[in-house]
TORDOKE-898298 format. One record per residue: y negated, x negated, z negated of N, C-alpha, C in turn; residue number from 1. Coordinates in Angstrom, 1 decimal, always signed. Layout:
   nnorth    neast      nup   canorth   caeast     caup   cnorth    ceast      cup   num
        Y        X        Z         Y        X        Z        Y        X        Z   NUM
...
This chain:
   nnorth    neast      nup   canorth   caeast     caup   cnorth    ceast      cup   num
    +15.2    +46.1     +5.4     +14.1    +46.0     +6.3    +14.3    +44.8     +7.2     1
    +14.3    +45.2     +8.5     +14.7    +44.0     +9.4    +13.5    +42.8     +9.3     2
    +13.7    +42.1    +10.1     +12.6    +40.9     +9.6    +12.3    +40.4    +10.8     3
    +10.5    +40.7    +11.2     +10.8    +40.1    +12.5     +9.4    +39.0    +12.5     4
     +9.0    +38.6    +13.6      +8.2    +37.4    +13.5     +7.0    +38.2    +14.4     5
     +5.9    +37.7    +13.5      +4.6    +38.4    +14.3     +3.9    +37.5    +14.5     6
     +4.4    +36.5    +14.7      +3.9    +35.3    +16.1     +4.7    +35.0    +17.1     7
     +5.9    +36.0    +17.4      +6.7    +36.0    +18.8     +6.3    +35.9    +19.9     8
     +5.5    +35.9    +20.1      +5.0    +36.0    +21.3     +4.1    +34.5    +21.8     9
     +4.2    +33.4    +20.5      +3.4    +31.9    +20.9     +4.7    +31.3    +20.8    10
     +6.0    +31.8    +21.0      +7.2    +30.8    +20.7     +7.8    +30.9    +21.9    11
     +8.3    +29.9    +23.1      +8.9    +29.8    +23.8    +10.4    +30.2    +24.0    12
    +10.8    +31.4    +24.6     +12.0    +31.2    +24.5    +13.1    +30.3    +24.6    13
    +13.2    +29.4    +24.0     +14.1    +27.7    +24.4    +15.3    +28.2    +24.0    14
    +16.3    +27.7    +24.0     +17.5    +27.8    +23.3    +17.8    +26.6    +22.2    15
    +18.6    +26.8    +20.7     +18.4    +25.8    +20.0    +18.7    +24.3    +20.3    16
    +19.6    +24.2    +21.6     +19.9    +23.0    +22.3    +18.4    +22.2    +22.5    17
    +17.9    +23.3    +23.4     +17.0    +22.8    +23.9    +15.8    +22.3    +22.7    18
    +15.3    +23.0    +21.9     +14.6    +22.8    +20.7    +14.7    +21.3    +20.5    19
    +15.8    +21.6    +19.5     +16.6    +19.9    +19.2    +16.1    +18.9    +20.1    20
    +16.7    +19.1    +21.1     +16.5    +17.8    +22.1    +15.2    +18.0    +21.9    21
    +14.4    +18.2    +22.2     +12.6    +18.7    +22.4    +11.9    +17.5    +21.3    22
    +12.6    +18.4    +19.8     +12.2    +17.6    +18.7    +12.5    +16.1    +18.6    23
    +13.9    +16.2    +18.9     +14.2    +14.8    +18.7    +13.4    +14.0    +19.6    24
    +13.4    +14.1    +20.7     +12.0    +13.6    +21.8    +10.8    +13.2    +21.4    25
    +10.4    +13.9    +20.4      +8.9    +13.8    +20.1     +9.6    +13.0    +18.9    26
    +10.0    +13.0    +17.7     +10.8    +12.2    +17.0    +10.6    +10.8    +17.2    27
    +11.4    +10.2    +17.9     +11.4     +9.2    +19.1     +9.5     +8.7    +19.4    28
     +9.6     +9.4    +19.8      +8.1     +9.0    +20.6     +7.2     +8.7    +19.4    29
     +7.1     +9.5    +18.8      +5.9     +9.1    +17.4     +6.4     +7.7    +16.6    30
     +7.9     +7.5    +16.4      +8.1     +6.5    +15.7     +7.9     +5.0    +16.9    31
     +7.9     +5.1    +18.3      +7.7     +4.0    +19.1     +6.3     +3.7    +18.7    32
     +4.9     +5.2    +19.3      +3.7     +4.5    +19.0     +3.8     +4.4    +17.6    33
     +4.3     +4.7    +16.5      +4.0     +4.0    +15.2     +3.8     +2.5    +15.0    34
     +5.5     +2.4    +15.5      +5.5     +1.1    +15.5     +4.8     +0.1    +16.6    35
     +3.9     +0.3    +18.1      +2.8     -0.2    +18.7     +1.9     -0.2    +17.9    36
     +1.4     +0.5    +17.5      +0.0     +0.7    +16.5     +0.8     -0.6    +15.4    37
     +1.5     -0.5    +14.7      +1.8     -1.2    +13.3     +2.2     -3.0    +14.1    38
     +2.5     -3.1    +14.9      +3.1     -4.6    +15.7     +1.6     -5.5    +16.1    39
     +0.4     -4.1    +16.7      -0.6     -4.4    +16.4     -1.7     -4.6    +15.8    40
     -1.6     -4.4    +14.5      -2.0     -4.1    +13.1     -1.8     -6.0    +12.7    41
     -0.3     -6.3    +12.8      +0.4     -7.2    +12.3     +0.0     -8.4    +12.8    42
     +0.2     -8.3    +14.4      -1.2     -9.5    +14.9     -2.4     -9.6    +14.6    43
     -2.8     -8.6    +14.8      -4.4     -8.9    +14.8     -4.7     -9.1    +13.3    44
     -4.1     -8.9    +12.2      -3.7     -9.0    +10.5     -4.9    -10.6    +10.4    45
     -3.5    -11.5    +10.5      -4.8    -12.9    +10.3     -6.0    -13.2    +10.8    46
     -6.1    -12.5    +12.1      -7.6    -12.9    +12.3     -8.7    -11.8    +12.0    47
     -8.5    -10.6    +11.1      -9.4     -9.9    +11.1     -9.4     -9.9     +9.4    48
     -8.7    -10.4     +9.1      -8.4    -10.0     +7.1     -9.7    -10.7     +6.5    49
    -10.4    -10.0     +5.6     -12.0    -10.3     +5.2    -12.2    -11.0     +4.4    50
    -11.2    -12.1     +4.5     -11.3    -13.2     +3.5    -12.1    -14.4     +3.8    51
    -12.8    -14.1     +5.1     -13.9    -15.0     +5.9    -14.5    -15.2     +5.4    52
    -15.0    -16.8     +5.4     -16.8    -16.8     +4.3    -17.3    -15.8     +5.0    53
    -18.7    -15.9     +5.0     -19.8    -14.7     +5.0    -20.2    -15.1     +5.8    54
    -20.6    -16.5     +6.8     -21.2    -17.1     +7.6    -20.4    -16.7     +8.6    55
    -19.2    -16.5     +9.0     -18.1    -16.1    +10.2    -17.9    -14.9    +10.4    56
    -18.2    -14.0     +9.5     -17.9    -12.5     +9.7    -18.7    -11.9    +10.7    57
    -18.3    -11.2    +11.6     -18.3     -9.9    +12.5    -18.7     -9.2    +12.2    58
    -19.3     -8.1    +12.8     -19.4     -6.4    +12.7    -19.1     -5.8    +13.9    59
    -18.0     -6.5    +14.2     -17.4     -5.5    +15.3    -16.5     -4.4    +15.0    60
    -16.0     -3.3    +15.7     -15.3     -2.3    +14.9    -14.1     -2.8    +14.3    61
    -13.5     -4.0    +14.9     -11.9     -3.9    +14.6    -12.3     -4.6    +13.3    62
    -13.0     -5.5    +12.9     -13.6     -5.9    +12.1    -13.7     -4.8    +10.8    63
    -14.6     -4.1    +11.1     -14.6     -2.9    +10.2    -13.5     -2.0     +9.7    64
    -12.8     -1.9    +10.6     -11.4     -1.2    +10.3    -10.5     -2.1     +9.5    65
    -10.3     -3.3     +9.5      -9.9     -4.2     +8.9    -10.5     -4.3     +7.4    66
    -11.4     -4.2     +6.8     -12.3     -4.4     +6.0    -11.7     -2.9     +5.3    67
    -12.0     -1.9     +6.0     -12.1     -0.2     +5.4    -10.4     -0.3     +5.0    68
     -9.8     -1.0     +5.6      -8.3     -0.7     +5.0     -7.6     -1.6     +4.0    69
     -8.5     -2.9     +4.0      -8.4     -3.9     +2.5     -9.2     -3.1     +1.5    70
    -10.2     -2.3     +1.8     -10.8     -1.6     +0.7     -9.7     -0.5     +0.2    71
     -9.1     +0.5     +0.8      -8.8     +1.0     +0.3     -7.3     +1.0     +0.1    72
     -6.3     +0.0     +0.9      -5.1     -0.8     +0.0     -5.2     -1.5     -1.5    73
     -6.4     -2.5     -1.6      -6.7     -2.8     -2.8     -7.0     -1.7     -3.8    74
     -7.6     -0.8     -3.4      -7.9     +0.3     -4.6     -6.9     +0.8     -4.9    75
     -5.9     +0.9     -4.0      -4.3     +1.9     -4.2     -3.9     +0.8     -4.9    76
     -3.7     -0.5     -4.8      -3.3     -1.2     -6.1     -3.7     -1.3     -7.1    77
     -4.9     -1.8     -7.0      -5.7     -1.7     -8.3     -5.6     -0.3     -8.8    78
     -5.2     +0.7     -8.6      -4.9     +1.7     -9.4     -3.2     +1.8    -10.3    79
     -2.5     +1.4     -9.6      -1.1     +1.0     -9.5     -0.8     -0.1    -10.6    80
     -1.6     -1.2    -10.3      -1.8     -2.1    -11.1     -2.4     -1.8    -12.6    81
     -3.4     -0.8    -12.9      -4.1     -0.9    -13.8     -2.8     +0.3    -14.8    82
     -2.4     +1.2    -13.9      -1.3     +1.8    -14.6     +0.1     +1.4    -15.2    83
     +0.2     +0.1    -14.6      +1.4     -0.7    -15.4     +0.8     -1.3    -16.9    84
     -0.7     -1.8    -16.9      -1.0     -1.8    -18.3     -1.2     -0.8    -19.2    85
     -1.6     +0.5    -18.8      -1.6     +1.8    -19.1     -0.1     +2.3    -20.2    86
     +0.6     +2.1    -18.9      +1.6     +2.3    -20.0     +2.2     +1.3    -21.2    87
     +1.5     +0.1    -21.2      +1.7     -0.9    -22.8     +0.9     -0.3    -23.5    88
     -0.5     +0.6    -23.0      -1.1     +0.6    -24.3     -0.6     +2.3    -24.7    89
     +0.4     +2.8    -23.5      +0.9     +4.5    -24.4     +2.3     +3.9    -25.0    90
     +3.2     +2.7    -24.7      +4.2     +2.5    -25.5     +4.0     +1.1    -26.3    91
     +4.8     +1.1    -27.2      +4.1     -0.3    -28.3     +4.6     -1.6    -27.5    92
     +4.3     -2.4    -26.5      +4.3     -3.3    -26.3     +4.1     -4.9    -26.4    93
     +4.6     -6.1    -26.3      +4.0     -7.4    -27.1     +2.6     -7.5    -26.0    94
     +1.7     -8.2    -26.4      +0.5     -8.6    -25.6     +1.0     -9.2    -24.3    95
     +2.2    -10.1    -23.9      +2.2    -10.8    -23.0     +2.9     -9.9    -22.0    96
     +3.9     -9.1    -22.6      +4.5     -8.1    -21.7     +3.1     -7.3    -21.0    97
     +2.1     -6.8    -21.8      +0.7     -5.7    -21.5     +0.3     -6.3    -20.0    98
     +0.2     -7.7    -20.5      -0.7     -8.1    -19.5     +0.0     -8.4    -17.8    99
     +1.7     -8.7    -18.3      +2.5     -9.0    -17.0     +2.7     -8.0    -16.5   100
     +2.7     -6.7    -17.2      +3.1     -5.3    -16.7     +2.5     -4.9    -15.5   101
     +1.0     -5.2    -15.6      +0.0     -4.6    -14.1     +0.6     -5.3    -13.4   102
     +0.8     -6.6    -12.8      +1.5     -7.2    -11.5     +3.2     -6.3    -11.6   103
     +3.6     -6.7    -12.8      +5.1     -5.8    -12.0     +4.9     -4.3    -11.5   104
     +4.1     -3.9    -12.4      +4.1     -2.2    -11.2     +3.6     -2.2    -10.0   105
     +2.5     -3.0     -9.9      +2.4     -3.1     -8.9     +3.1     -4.0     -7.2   106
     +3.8     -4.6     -7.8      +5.1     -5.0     -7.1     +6.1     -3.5     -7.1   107
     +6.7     -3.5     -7.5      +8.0     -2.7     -8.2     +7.6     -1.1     -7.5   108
     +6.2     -0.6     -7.7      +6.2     +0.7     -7.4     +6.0     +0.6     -5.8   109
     +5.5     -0.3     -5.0      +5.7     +0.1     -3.5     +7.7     -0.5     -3.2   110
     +8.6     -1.3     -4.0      +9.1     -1.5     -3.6    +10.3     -0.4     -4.0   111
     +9.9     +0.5     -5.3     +10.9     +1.5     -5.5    +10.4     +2.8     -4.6   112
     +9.5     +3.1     -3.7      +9.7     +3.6     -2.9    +10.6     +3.1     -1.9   113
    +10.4     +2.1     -0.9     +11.0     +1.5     -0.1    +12.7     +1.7     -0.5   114
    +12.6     +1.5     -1.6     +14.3     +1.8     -1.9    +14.9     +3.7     -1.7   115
    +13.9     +4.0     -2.3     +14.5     +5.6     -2.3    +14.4     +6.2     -1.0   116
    +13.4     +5.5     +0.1     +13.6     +5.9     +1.5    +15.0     +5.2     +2.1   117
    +15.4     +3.7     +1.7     +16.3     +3.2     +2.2    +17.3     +3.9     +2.3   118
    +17.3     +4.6     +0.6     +18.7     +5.5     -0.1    +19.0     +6.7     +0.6   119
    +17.7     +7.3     +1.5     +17.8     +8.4     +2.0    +18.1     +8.4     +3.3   120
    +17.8     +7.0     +3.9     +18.7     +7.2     +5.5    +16.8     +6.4     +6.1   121
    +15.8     +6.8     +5.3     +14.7     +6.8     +6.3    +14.5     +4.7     +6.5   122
    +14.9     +4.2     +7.2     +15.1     +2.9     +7.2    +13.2     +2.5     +8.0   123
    +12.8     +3.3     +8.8     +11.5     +3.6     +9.2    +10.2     +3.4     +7.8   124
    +10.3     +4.6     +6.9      +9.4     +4.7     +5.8     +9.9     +3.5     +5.0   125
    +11.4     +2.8     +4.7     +11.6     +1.9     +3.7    +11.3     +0.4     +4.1   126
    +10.8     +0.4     +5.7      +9.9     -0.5     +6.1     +8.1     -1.0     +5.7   127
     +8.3     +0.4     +5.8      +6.6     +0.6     +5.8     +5.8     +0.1     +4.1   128
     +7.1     +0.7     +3.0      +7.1     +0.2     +2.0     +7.2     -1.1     +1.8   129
     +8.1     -1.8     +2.4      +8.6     -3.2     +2.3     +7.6     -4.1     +2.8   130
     +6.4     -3.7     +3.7      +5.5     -3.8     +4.4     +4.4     -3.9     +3.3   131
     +4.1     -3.0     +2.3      +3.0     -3.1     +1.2     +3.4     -4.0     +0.3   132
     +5.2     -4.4     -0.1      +5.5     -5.1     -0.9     +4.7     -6.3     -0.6   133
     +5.2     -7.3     +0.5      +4.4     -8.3     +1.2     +2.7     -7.8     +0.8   134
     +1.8     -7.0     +0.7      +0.7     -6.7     +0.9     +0.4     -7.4     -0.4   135
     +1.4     -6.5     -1.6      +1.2     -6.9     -3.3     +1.1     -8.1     -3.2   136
     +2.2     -9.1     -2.7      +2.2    -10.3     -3.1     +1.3    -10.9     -2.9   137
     +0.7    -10.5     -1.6      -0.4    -11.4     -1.1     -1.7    -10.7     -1.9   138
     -2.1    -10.0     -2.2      -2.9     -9.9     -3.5     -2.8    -10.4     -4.9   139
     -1.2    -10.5     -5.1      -1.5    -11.0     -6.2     -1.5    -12.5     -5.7   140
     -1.1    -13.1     -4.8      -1.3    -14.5     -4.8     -2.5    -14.7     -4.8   141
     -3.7    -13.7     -4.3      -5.4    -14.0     -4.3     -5.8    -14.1     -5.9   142
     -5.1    -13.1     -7.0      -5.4    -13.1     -8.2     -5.2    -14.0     -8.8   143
     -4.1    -14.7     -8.7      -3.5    -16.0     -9.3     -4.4    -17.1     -9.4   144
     -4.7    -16.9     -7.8      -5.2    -17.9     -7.8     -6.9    -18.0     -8.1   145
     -7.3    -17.3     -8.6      -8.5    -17.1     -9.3     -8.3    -17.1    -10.7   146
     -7.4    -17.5    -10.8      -7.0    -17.7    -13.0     -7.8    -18.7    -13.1   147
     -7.8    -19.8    -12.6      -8.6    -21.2    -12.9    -10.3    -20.8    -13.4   148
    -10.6    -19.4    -12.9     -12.2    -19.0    -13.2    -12.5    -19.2    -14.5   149
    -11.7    -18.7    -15.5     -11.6    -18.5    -16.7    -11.1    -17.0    -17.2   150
    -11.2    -16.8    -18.6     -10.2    -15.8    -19.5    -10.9    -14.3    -19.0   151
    -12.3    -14.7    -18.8     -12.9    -13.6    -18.9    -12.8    -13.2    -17.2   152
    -12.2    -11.8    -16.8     -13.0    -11.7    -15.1    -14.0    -10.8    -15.0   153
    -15.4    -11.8    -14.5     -16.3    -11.2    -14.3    -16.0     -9.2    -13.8   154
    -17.3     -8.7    -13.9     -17.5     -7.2    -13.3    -17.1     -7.2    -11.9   155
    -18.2     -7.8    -11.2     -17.8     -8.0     -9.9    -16.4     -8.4     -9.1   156
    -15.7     -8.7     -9.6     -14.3     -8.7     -9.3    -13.1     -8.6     -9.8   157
    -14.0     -7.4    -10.8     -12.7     -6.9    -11.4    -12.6     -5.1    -10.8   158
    -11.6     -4.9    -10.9     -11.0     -3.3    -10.4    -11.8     -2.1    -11.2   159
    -11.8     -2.3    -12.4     -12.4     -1.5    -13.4    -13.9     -1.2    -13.6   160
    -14.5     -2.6    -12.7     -16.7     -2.7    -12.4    -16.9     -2.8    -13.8   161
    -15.6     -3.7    -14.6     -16.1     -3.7    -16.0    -15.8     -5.6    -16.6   162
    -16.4     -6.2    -17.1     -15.7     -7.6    -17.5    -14.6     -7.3    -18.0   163
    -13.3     -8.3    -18.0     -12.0     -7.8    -18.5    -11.4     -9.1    -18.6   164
    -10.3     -9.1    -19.0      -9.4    -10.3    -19.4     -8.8    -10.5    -18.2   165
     -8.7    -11.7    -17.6      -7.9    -12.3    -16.2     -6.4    -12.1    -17.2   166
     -5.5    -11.5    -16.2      -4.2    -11.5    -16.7     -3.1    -13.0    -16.5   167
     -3.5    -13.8    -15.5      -2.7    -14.9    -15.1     -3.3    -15.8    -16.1   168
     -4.7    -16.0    -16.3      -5.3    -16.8    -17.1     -4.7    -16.9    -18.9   169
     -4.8    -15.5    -19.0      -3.9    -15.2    -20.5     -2.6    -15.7    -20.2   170
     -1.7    -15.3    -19.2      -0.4    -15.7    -19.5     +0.0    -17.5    -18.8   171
     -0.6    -17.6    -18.1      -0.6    -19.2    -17.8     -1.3    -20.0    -19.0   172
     -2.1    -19.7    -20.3      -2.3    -20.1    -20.5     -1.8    -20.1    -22.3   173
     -1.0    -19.1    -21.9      -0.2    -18.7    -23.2     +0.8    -19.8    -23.8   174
């Protein structure tokens, strides 16, 4: 049975030269504005990041957009994070490893992506990765540095909306 296309008629006749070139073009182009959009992301990064007291903060849009995408980066780690303890409590692990495990996945898993793009040629995506790596650290440097609170971390700033054990506190103070 021959095989024909019953959307022939929305496809341009181009030749596959032309295609290619076409594609690659747009190719090209999406990865330039990516990277405008992300160069600008990167500036405007320190002065919009919602680590402001409460007395300085904005409600301007860029403001909010800033805010909506620490909300939901941190939750992508805090998910990430909470899964590296996950797996001490599905394999038999020592307590100190349980607790160090959440920071390493969450390190480790944006940066073993970044690698497997690297591996594949996409030097673009193994940026973007390398890009969250930086993001981890700088969250976990905000966690760290809240060990001094005590053992216990409160509800309110913990990932879970539940009291839980500060992980740096346990092992800084192991």
């Amino acid at each position: 049975m021959p095989e024909t296309n019953p959307f022939k008629h929305l496809h341009k006749d181009n030749s596959k030269e032309e295609k290619s070139e076409s594609v690659l073009q747009s190719r090209i182009l999406a990865k330039r504005v990516t990277l405008v959009i992300f160069v600008l992301f990167l500036l405007l990064f320190p002065h919009y990041a919602p680590w402001e007291p409460s007395y300085r903060q904005n409600d301007s849009l860029t403001q909010q957009i800033f805010t909506l995408y620490f909300f939901v980066a941190n939750q992508t780690l805090g998910i990430v994070h909470e899964s590296g303890h996950g797996v001490c409590y599905i394999f038999p692990c020592p307590e100190f490893l349980t607790m160090a495990n959440g920071t390493i996945f969450q390190l480790l898993f944006p940066g073993l992506i970044g690698y497997y793009y690297y591996r594949k040629g996409n030097l673009f995506a193994a940026l973007i990765a390398l890009f969250f790596v930086g993001f981890s650290l700088q969250y976990t440097a905000w966690y760290l540095s809240t060990a001094h609170e005590g053992l216990i971390l409160p509800a309110h700033k913990s990932f879970l909306g539940v009291d839980a054990i500060h992980d740096f506190n346990y092992m800084l103070s192991a």
